[in-house]
N, C-alpha and C positions, 0 to 999 in steps of 0.2 A: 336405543335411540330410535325415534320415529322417524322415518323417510319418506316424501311425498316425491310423484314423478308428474310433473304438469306436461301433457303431448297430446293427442288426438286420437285418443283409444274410439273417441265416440262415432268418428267418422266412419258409417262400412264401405271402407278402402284397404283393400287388401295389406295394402305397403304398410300403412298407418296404423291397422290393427297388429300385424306381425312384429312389425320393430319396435311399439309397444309390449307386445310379449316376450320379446326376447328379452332387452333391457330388463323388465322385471324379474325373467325367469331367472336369467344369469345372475341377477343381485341377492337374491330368496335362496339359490345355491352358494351362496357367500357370506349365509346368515343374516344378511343384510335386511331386516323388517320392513318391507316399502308396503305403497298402496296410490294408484293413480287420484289425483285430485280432480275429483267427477267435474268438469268444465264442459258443458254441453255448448260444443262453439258453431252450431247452425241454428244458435239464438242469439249470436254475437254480435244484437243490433242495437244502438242508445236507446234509441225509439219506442223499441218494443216494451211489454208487460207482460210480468208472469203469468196472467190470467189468457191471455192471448195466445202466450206459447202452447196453452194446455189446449185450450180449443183446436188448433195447429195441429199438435198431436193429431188429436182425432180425426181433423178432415184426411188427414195424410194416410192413416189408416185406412179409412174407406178407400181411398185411391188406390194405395198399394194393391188394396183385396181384386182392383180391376185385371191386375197383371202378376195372377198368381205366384210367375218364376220373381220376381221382384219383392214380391212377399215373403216367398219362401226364403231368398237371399239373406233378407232382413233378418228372417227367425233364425238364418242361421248364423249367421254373425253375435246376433245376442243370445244364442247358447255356448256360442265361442266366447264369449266375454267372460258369460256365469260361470263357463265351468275351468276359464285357464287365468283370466284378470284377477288381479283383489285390486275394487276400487272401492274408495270410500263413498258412503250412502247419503251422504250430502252432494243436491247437485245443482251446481250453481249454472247460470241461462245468463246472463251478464256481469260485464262485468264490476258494478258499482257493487255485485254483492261480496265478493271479495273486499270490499273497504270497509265495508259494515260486517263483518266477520272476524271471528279470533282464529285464524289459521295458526292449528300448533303442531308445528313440523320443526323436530331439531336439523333438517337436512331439506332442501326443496332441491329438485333435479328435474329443469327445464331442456328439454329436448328426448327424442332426436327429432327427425323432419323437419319441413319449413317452419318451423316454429317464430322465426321471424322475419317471414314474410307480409309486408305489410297490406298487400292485398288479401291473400288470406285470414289474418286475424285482426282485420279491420282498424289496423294503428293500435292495436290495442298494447298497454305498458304491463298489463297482467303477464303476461310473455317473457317482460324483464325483469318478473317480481317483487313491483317497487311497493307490492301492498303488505308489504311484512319488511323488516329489519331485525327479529327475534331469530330468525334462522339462516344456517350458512347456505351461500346460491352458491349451482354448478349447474354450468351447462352439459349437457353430453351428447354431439354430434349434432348441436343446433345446424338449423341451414336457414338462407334465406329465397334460396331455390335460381336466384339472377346474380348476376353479375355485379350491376350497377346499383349501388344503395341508393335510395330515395332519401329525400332530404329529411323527412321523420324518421328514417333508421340510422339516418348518422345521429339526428340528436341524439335519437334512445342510446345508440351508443356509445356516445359520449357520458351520457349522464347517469345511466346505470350499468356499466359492465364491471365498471369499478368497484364498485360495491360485490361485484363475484370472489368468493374463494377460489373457483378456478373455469376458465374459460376454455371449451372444447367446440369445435365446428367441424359437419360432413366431407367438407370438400378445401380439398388443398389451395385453390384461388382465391377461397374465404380468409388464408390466415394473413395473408399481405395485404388483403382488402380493409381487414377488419383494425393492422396494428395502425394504420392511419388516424384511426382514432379515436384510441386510448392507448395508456401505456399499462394496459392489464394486457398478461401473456396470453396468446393465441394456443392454442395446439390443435392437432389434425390428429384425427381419430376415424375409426369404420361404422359404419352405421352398424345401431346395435344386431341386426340378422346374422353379422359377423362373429359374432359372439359365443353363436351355437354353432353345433356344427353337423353334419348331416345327418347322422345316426337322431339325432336330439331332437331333428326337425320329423324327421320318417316317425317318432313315436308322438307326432300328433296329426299324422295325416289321416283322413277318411276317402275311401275309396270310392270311384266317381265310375260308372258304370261305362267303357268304351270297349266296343268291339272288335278294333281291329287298331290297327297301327294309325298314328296322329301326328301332325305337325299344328303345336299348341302357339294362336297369337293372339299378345295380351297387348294392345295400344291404351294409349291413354290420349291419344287423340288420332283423328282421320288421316290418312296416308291415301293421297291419290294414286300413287304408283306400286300398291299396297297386291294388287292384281297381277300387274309383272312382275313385282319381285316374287311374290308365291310360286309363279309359272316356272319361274325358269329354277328355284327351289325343288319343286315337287314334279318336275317334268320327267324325270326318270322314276320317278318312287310311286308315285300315286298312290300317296297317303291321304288317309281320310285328313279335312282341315278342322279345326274348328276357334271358336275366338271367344273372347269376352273383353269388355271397354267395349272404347270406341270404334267399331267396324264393319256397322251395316252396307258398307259398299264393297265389302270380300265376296266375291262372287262364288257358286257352289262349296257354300264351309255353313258349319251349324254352330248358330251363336247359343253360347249356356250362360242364362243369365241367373241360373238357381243354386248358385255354390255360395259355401263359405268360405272363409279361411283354410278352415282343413281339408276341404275339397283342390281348391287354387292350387294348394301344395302339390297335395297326390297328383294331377295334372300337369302341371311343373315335371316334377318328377319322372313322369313315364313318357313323357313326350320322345319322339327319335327326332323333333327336331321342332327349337320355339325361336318363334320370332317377336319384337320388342322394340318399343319405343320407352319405354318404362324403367326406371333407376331399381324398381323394386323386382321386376320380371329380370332385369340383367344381373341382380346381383344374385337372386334364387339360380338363376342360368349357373352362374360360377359354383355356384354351393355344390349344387346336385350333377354338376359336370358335363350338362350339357352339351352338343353342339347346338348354336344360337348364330343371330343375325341380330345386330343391335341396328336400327333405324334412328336416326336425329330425331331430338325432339326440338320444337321451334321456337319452344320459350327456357327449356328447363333444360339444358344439355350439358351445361357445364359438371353438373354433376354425374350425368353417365359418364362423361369425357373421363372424369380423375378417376371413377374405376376403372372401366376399363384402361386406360393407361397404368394402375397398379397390375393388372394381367399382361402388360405388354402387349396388348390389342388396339388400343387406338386408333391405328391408322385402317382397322376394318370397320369403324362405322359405317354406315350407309349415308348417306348426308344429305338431307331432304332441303328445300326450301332456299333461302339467302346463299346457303354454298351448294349449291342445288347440285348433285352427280345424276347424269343423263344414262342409265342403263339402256346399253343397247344389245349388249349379246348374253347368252349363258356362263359366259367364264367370269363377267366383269360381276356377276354378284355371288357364283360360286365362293370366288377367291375371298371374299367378306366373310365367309362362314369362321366361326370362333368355333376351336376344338377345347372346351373347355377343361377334359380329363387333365387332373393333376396343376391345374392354373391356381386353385386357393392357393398353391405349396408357395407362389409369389407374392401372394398378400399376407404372407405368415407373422412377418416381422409387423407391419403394420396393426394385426388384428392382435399381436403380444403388445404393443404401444400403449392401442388401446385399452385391452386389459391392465395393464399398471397404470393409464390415468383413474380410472376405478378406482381398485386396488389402492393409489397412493392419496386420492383425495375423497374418496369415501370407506371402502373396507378397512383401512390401515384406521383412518379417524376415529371411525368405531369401536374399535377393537382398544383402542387407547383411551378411551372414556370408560 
């Protein structure tokens, strides 16, 4: 049986690239025949035309060539795709081409990430796969990154979730959010990175040249108090810093904007100490067992929140913004620090869950055809 996975492979975002290769690695290990449905969604505009996009392309190219580490980033990300992705070589730039298309997938599997965030995928119902009815829908670990649905994600999910074989979502706030309405079952699953597991991840890491001991910080947006919290971190250690995202205002730290995926990892990895505002940087923390500092994020929190609360850490977020925490000494953000050795051993049960919603609504399915 053929398997499409509709997600965001195409974005180079660390998160979005990796929890796309996990999901598919784990399913490929399971016999499971998949291949990402080429959906290039930073063309996901009505407006636009394919002859446009192509010109796009290329100016974008030139640009990239202005800021070689940006460039480089890029090539590496699309060697990380060639050589660990199977996506299929049809590649659709909006989404009307989907309607005029024969999509022939005995199985579509929409998620993980914000997959139905409607700012993100710009309202688009491709997301809830209303452009097929020949193949069974599953979501797996969809998110829609907030809280509060918008009045077009109640529709969409009113009107197509129903039509799913079976319904899975990232974050546990999502399943009492979502049974409001419809009466298709919710379930709470781990984002696919959960799936692998450390040794699994170390055998696609590429070594990232650092000379001396590091405190790795990966934001995905600005932190004003980004400065003190380092200080009173690295005030006894005087570790080299360094970052990537969002954080040109970290004062003496070396941004590297020239990695890929595999790099990200290896840095991950060897850090003696990472700091995060990032769902994806927190839960690599937990993998590779880190000690870490998770920072609020001011739009997307709810989702670190139910991780780390599956580690029993919650109450050391750091809390930026609306619940704003005023650090004033060295002990009040010491005591934040997450000792992550041995912390998976509590998402255990949860990452076996998820492996049986897999397992019972696609591996098992398969295997009975």
């Amino acid at each position: 049986m053929k398997v499409g996975i509709l997600t965001f492979q195409n974005a180079n975002n660390f998160g979005a690239v990796l929890q796309a290769y996990a999901l598919q690695h784990y399913l490929l290990q399971n016999d499971v025949d998949c291949e990402f449905i080429n959906y290039n969604m930073n063309a996901n505009n009505k407006n636009i035309h394919i002859k446009d996009i192509k010109v796009s392309k290329i100016k974008d190219k030139f640009l990239f060539l202005k800021n070689i580490d940006k460039y480089k980033k890029i090539r590496k990300f699309n060697k990380f795709r060639k050589k660990y992705l199977k996506i299929n070589r049809k590649e659709y730039f909006i989404d009307q081409q989907f309607y005029e298309s024969d999509i022939d997938y005995d199985i579509i599997i929409v998620g993980s990430d914000q997959v139905w965030n409607s700012k993100i995928i710009n309202d688009s119902k491709v997301f809830y796969l209303d452009f097929t009815d020949k193949a069974i829908k599953i979501s797996y670990a969809a998110s829609f990154g907030h809280e509060i649905l918008t009045a077009k994600e109640q529709e969409y999910i009113k009107t197509y979730l129903k039509k799913f074989q079976a319904v899975s979502v990232r974050e546990k706030q999502v399943v009492n959010m979502l049974q409001k309405y419809t009466d298709q079952k919710i379930q709470h699953v781990t984002d696919p990175v959960f799936l692998l597991n450390k040794n699994q991840w170390e055998s696609i890491m590429k070594p990232y040249k650092m000379h001396q001991k590091y405190i790795f910080v990966y934001l995905m947006e600005k932190v004003t108090e980004i400065n003190q919290i380092i200080w009173y971190i690295n005030k006894d250690s005087n570790y080299k810093v360094v970052y990537c995202g969002q954080g040109d205002n970290i004062n003496n730290a070396t941004k590297i904007e020239d990695i890929g995926p595999s790099e990200f990892l290896f840095l991950m990895n060897n850090a003696e100490v990472v700091i995060t505002n990032s769902f994806h940087g927190t839960a690599f923390s937990i993998l590779f067992e880190k000690n870490f500092f998770v920072i609020s994020h001011s739009r997307y929190n709810a989702r670190i929140e139910n991780m780390v609360d599956l580690i029993g850490e919650k109450q050391k977020i750091i809390t930026i913004g609306e619940k704003r925490t005023i650090i004033t000494n060295e002990r009040d953000i010491k005591e934040k620090q997450i000792v992550a050795k041995n912390k998976i051993e509590n998402m255990k049960l949860e990452i076996q869950k998820s492996k049986e919603f897999i397992k019972n609504n696609i591996i098992d399915y398969i295997r009975r055809k």
